[in-house]
PAGUKOL-697847 format. One record per residue: x, y, z of N, C-alpha, C in turn. Coordinates in steps of 0.05 Angstrom, whole numbers, padded with zeros to 5 digits, always signed. Each point is the difference from the previous one (the first is absolute). Layout:
BEGIN
XYZXYZXYZ/...
***
This chain:
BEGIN
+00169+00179+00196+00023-00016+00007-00001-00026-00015/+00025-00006-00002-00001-00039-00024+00021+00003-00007/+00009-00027-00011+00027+00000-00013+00007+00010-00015/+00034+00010-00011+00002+00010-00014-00004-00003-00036/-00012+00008-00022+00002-00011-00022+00027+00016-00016/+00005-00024-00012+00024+00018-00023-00008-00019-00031/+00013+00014-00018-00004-00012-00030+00024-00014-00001/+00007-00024-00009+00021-00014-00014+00007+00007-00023/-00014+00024-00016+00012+00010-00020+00026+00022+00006/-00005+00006+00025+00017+00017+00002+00028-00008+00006/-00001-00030+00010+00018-00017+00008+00014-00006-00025/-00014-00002-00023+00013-00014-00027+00001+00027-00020/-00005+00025+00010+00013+00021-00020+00025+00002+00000/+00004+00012-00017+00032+00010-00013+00005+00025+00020/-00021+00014+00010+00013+00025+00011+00007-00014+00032/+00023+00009+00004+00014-00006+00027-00020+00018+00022/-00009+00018-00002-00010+00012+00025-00029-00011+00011/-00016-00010-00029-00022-00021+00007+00011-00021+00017/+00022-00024-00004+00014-00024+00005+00005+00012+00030/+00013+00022-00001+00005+00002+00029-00030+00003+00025/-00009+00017-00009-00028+00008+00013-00007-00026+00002/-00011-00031-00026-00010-00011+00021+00021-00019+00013/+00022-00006-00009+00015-00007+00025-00002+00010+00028/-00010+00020+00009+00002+00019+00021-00028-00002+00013/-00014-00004-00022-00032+00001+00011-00004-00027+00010/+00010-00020-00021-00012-00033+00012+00019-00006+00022/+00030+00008+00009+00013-00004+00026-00024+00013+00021/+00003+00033+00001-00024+00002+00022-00027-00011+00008/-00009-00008-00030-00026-00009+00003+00002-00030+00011/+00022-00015+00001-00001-00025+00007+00012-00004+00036/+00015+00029+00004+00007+00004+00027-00028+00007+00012/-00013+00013-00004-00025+00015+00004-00018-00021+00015/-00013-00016-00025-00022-00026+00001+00012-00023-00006/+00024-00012-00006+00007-00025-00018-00018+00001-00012/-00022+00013-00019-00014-00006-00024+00005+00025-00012/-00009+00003-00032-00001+00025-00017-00031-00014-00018/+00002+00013-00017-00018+00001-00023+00021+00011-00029/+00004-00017-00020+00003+00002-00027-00011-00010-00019/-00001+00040-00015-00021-00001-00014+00014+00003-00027/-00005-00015-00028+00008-00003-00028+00032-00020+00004/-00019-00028+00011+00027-00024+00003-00004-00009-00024/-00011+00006-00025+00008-00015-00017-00016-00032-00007/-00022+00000+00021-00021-00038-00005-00016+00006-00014/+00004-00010-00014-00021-00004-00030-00037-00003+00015/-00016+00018+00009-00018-00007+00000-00017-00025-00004/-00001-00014-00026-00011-00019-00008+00009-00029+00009/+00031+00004+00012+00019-00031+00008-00015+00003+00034/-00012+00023+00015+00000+00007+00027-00039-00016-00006/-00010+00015-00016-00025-00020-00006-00002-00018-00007/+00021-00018-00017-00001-00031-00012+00005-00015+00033/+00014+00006+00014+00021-00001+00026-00029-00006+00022/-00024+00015+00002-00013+00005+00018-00019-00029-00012/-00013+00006-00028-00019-00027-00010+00023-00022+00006/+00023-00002+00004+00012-00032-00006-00001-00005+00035/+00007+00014+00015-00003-00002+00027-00028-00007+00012/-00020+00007-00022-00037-00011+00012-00002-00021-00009/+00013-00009-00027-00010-00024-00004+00020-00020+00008/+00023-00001+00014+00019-00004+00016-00009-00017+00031/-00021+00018+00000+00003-00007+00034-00044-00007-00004/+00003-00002-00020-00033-00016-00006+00009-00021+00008/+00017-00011-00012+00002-00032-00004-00004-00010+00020/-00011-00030+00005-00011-00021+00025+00030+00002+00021/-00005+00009+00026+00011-00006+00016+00024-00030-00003/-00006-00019-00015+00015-00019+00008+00025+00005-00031/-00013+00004-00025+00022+00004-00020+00024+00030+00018/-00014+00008+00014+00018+00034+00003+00021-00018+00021/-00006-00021+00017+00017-00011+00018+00024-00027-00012/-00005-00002-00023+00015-00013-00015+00025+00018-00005/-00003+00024+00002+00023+00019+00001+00019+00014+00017/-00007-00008+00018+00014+00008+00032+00015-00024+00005/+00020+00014+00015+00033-00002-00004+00013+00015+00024/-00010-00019+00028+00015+00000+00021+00016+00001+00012/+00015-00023-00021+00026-00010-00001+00025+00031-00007/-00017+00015-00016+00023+00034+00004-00015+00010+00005/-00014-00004+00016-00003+00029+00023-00025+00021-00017/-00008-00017-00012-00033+00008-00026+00011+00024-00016/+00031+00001-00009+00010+00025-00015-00012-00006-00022/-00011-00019-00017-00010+00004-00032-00024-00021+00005/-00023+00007-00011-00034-00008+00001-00010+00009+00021/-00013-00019+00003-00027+00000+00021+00005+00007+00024/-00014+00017+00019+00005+00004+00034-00038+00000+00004/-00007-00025+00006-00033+00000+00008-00006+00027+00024/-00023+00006-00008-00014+00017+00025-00004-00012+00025/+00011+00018+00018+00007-00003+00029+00024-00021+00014/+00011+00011-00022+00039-00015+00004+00019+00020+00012/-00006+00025-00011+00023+00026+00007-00015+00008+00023/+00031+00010+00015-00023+00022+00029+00023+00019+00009/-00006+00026+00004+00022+00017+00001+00024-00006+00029/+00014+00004-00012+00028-00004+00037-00015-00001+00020/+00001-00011+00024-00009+00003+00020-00024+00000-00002/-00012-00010-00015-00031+00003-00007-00006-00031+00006/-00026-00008+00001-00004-00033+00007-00035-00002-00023/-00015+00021+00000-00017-00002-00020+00011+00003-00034/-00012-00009-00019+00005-00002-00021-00007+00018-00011/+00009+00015-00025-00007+00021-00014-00020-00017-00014/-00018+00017-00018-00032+00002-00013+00016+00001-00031/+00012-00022-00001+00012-00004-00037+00014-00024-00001/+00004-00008-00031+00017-00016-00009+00009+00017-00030/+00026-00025-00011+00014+00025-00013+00017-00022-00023/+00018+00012-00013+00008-00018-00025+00030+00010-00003/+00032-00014+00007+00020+00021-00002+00015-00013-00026/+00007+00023-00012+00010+00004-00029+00031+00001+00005/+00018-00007-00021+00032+00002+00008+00010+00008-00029/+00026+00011+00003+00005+00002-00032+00005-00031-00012/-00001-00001-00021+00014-00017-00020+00017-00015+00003/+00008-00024+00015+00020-00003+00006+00026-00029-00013/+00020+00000+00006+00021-00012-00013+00011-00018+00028/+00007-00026-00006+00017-00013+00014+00013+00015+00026/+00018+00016-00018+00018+00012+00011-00004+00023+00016/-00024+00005+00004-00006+00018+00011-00012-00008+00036/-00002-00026-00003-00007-00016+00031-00029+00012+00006/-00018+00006-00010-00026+00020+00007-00029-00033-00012/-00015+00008+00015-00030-00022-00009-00008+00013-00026/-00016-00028-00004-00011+00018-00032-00022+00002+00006/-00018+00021-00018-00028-00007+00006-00010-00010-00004/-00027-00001+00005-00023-00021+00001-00016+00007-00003/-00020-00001-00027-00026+00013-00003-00012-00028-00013/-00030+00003+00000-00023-00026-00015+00007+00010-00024/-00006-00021-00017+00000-00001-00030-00022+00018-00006/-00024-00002+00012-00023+00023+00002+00002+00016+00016/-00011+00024+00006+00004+00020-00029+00026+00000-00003/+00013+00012-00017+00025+00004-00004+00011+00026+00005/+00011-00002+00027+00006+00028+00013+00024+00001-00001/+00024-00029-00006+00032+00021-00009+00004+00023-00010/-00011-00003-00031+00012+00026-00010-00010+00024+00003/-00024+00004+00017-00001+00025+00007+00008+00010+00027/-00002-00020+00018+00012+00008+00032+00038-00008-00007/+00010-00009-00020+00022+00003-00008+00011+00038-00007/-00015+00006-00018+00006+00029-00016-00007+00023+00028/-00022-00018+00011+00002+00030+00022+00021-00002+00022/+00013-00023+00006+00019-00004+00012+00031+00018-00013/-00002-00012-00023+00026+00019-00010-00004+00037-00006/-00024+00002+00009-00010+00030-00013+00008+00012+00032/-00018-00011+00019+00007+00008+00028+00034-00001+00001/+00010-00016-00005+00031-00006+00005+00008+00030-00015/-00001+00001-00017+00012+00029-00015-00009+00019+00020/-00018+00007+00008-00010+00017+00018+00015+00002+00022/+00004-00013+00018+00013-00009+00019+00028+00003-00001/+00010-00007-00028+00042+00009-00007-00010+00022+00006/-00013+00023-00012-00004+00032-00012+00001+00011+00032/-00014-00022+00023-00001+00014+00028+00024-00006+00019/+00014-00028-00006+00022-00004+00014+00026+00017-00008/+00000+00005-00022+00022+00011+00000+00000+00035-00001/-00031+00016+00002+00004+00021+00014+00008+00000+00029/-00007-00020+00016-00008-00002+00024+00039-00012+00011/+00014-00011-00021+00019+00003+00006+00022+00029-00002/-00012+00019-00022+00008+00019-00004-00001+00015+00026/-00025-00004+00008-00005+00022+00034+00022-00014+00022/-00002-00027+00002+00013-00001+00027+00035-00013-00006/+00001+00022-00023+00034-00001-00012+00012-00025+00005/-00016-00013-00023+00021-00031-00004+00005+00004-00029/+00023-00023+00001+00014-00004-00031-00029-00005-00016/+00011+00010-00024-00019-00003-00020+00000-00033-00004/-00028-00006-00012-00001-00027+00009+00001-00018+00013/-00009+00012+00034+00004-00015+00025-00026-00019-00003/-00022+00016-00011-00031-00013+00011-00002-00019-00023/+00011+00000-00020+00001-00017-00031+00017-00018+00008/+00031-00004+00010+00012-00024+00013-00015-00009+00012/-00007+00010+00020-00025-00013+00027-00021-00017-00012/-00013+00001-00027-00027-00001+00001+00010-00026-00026/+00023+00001-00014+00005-00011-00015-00009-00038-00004/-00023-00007-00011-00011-00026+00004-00009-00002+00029/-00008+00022+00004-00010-00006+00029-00025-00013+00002/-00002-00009+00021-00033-00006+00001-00033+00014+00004/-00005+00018-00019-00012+00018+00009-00030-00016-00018/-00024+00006+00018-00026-00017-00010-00015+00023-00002/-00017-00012-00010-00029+00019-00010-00012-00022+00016/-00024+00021+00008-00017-00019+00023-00031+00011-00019/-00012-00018+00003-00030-00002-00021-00015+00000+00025/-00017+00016+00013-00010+00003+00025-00029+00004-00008/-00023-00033+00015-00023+00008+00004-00019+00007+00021/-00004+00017+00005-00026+00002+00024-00025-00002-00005/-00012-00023+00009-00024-00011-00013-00018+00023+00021/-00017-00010-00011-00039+00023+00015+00007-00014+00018/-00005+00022+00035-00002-00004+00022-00019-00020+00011/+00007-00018+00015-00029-00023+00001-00010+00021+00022/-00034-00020+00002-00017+00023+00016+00017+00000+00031/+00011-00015+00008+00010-00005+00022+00028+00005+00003/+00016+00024+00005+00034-00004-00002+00009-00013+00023/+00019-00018+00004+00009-00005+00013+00010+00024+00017/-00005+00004+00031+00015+00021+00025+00027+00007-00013/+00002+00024-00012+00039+00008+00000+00007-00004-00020/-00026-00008-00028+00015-00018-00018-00001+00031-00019/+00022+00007-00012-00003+00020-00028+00010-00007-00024/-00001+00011-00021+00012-00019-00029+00022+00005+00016/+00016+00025-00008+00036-00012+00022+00007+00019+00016/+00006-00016+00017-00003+00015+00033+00033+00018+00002/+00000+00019+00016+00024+00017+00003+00022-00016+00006/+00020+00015-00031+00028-00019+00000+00016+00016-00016/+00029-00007+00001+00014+00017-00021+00010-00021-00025/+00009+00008-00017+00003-00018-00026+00030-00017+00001/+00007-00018+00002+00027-00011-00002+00026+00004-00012/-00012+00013-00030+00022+00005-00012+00019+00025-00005/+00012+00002-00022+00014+00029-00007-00017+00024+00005/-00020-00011-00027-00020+00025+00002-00023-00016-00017/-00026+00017-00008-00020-00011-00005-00010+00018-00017/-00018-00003-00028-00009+00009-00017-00025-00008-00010/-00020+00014+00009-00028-00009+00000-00014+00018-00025/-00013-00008-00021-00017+00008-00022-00033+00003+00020/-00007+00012-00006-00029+00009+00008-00012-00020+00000/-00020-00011+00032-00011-00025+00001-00030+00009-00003/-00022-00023-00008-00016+00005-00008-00032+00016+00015/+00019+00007+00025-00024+00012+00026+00018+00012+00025/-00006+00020+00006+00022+00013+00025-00001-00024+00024/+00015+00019+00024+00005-00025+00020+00031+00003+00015/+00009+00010-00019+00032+00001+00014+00000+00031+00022/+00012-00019+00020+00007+00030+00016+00026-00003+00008/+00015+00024+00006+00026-00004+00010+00002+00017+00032/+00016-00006+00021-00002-00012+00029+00029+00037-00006/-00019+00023+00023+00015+00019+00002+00021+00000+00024/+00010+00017+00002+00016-00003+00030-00009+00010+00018/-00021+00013-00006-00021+00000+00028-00015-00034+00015/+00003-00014-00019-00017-00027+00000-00034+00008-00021/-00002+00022-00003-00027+00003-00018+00003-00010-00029/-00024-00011-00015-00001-00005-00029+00002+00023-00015/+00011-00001-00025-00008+00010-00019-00003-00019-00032/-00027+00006-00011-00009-00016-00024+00025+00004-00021/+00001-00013-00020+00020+00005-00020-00020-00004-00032/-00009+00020-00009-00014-00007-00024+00015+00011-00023/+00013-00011-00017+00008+00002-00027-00012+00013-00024/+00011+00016-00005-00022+00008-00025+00006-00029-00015/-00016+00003-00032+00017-00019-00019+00009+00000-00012/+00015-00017-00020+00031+00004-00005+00020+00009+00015/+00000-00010+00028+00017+00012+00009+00016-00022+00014/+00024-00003+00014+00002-00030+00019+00017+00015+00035/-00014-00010+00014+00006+00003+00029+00026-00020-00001/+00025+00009+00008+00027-00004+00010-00001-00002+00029/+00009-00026+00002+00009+00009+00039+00032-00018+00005/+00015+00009+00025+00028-00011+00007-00015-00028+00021/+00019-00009-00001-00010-00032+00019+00028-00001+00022/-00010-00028+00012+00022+00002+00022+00027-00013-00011/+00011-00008-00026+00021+00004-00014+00014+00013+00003/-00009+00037-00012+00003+00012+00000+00005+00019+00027/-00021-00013+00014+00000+00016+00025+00036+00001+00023/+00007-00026-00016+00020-00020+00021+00022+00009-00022/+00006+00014-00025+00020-00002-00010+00008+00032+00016/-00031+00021-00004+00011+00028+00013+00003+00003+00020/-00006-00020+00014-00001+00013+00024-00027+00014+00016/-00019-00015-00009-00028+00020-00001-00009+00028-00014/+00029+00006-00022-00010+00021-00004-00021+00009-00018/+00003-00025-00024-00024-00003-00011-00017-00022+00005/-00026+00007+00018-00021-00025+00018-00014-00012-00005/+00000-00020+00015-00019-00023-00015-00024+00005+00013/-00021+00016-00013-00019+00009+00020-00024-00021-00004/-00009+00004+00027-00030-00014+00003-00020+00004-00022/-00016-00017-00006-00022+00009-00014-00025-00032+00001/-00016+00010-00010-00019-00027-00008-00023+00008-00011/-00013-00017-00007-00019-00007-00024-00038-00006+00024/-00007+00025+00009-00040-00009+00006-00011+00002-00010/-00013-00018+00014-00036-00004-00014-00008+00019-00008/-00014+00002-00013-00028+00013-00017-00021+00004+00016/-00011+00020+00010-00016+00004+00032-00033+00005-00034/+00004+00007-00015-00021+00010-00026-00006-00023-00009/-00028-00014+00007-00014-00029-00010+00013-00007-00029/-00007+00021-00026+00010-00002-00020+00024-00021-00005/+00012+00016+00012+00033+00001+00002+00006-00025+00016/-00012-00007+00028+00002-00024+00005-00009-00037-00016/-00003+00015-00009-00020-00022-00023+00019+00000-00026/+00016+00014-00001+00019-00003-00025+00031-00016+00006/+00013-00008-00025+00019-00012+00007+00023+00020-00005/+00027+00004+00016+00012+00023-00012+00022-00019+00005/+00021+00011-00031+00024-00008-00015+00024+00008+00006/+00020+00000+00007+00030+00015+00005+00023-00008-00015/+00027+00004-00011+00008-00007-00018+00022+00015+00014/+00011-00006+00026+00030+00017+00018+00027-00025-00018/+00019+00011-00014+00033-00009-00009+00005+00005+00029/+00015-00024+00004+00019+00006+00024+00026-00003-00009/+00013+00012+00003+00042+00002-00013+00010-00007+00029/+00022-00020-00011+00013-00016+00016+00035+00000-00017/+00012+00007+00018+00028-00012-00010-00005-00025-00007/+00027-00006-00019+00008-00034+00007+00005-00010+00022/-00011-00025-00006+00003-00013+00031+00023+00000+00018/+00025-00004-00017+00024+00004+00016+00007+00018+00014/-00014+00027-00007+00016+00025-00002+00000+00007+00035/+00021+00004+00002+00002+00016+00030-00017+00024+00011/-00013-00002+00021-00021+00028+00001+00021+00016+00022/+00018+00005+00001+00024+00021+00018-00017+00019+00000/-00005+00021+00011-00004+00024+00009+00024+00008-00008/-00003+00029-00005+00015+00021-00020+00026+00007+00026/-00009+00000+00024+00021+00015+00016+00013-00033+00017/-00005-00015-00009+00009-00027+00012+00024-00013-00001/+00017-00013+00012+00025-00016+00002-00002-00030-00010/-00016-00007+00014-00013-00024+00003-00018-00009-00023/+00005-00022-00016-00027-00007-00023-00022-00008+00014/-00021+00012-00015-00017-00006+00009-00021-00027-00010/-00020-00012+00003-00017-00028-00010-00005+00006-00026/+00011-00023-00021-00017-00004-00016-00032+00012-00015/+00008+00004-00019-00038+00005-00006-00019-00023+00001/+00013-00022+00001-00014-00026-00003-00009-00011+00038/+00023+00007+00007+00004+00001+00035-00032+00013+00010/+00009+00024-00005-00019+00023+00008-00029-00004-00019/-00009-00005-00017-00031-00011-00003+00001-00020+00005/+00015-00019+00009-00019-00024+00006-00002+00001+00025/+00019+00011+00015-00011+00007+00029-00032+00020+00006/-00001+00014-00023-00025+00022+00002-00029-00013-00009/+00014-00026-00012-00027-00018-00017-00012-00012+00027/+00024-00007+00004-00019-00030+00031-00008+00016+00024/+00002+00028-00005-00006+00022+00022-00039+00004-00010/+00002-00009-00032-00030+00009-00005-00015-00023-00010/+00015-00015+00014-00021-00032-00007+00010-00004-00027/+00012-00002-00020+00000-00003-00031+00010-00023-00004/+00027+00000+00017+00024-00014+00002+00005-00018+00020/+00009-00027+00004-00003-00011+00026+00030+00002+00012/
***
């Protein structure tokens, strides 16, 4: 049993009966688990390893230069979020990380923060390229995923258009000998946004929350990237595609506790303006800007 995998090549062939199959496969598989597995997205191997070294020497740096980059004032959407700032909904302990959020490129006119990285190392242009590589990834899934739950062509591409969608640079440092009672890198939660596009992190850990209430692990082969729906998404269908539970434990294997492990989840976000209506709705529904910043100050991020 595990989630379902499909190839994105089959998504981008010319033959229509591939295109349909995985249209068909990633709707059920996202009804199923809200997560899948795709395999041949197209990430350059070597940008996913430049990506992992710029993220260690990233989060080396002295505690007080990394705090020169945090940015309260929006809700910590671009730099720095120090370890033991985030804590899942309803949660009151802190998750076991700190983290670095990436944004596209942005223009005046686009009303979005810019980023913020140290002059050392120089991690723009590579947490830039994986940002636009994930983004391609992500069109290739929104707009099958509009194909399944029969919307106009180009519903999830209007939606997403300058939206605010971040790359999150996620560290989990080695477990101290002592965890804090309750504390795990990130404790059971569902993801905020549209949907989520995770490249293979550098040590397992993810489990996703069944409808029995039991775990199941989620291990990736590589080259591959774990897809999941968020509560965006969850609130546009109607629940039909879920924003399911999942989170990130400890390392119970000394080794493994003693190591630091890396994550690299795109989160896709409409534009801020954009109305989140539910598909069968009368009534507009909040803002995308409405609706995360209400979900931020729900996880400590945001005041």
């Amino acid at each position: 049993m595990g989630i379902r995998t499909l190839s994105l090549a089959d998504w981008t062939s010319l033959d229509p009966s591939r295109r349909a199959r995985f249209v068909r496969e990633l709707g059920l598989g996202l009804e199923e688990h809200g997560f899948v597995a795709i395999a041949e997205p197209g990430l350059e191997p070597e940008l996913l390893r430049q990506a992992y070294a710029m993220a260690e020497a990233l989060f080396a740096l002295p505690e007080a230069e990394k705090r020169r980059h945090e940015h309260p004032e929006i809700g910590r959407q671009r730099g720095y979020t120090p370890f033991g700032t985030e804590h899942a909904k309803d949660q009151i302990t802190a998750d076991l990380k700190e983290f670095w959020h990436v944004g596209r490129e942005t223009s005046v006119e686009d009303g979005l923060p810019a980023n913020d990285f140290p002059s050392e190392p120089d991690a723009g242009p590579v947490f830039t390229a994986l940002f636009a590589a994930l983004e391609r990834v992500a069109g290739h899934m929104l707009d099958a995923i509009g194909l399944y739950l029969g919307q106009h062509d180009g519903y999830f591409a209007e939606l997403t258009d300058h939206g605010n969608s971040v790359l999150r640079v996620i560290h989990y440092p080695p477990l101290p000998e002592s965890v804090p009672v309750g504390a795990v890198r990130a404790a059971a939660h569902e993801d905020i946004n549209l949907m989520t596009v995770l490249p293979v992190s550098t040590s397992s850990g993810l489990e996703i929350q069944l409808p029995d209430g039991s775990w199941m692990p989620v291990d990736a082969e590589p080259e591959t990237v774990i897809v999941d729906t968020g509560d965006m998404m969850a609130l546009l269908t109607g629940g039909r595609l879920p924003a399911t539970t999942h989170r990130v434990v400890n390392p119970t294997e000394p080794t493994l506790a003693r190591r630091a492990r890396y994550s690299l989840p795109f989160f896709v976000h409409p534009r801020p303006a954009a109305r989140l209506t539910p598909f069968d709705a009368n009534e507009p529904g909040p803002t995308a800007a409405e609706f995360l910043h209400d979900r931020l100050v729900a996880i400590g991020i945001a005041g």
